[in-house]
N, C-alpha and C positions, 0 to 999 in steps of 0.2 A: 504494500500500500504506500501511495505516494503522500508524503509529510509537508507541509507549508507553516512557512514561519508569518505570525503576524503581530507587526512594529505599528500598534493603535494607542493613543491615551485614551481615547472618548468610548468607555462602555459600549454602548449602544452599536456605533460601527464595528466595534470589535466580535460584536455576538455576531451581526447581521452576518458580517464573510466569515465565521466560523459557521454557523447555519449552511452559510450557500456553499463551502467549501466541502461539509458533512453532505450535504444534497448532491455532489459529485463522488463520495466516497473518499475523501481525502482528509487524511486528520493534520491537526493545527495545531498550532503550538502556538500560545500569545503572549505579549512582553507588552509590556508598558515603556521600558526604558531600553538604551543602549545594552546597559550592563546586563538587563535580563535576557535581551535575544542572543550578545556574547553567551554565554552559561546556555541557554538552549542550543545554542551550534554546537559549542562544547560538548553537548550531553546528548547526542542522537543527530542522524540524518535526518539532513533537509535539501528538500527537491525544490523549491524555489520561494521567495517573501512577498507579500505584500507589506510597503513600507509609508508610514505618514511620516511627514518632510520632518513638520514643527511638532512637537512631543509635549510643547509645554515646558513652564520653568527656564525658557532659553535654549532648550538639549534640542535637539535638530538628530536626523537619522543619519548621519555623514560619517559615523565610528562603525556602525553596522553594515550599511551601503559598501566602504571599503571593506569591511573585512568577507562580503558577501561574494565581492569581483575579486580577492585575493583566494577566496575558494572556488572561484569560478561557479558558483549558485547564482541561476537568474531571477532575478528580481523586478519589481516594477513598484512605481511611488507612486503614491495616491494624497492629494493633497488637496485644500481647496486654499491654498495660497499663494498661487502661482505667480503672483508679479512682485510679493516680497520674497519669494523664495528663488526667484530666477538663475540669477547667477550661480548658485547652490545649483541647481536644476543642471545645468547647462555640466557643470564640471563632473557630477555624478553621472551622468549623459545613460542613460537608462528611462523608459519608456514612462509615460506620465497620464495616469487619470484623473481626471477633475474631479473630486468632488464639488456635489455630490452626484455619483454614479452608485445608479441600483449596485448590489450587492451582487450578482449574479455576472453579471456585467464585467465586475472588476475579476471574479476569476476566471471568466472565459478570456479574457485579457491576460492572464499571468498563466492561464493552461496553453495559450496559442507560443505564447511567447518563451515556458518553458518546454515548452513541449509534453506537458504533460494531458498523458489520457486514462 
């Protein structure tokens, strides 16, 4: 079974694509922070993340993002801050959904993109 890592603060999005990610058969694994998706790479296979940019508190996903393209694990950022987060965007350079995008939506995005089926 294919594993997906998800870099959410905000509750509610985080159930939604563990929901829709459970509706394709694929288990999740969720972090709130950097530190905690570091310690899940660490502790188990992951087939690819869905990542929010800004995390809250200042923390941004740019410690996870790199350590995700140093494992080569595909990933996609899902954010709905795209014009304060740009520059950020641009140098992580990894595929980008807007929030907010249905839940369903964002993993047929990160299944196309890792290839997973």
């Amino acid at each position: 079974m294919n594993r997906v890592l998800i870099l959410e603060d905000e509750p509610l999005i985080a159930m939604d694509l563990v929901m829709a990610f459970e509706d394709c058969a694929i288990a999740t694994v969720t972090a709130v922070t950097c530190a905690e998706a570091c310690s899940a790479l660490d502790e188990q296979p992951i087939d690819g993340a869905v990542l929010d940019v800004n995390l809250g508190g200042g923390e941004t996903c740019e410690e996870i993002a790199l350590a995700l393209k140093e494992r080569s694990i595909p990933f996609i950022l899902n954010t709905g801050d795209l014009d304060r987060s740009g520059e950020m965007l641009r140098a992580i350079d990894a595929p980008v959904v807007a929030k907010p995008t249905p839940a369903d939506r964002v993993v047929e995005r990160l299944m196309d993109h890792a290839g997973i089926r």
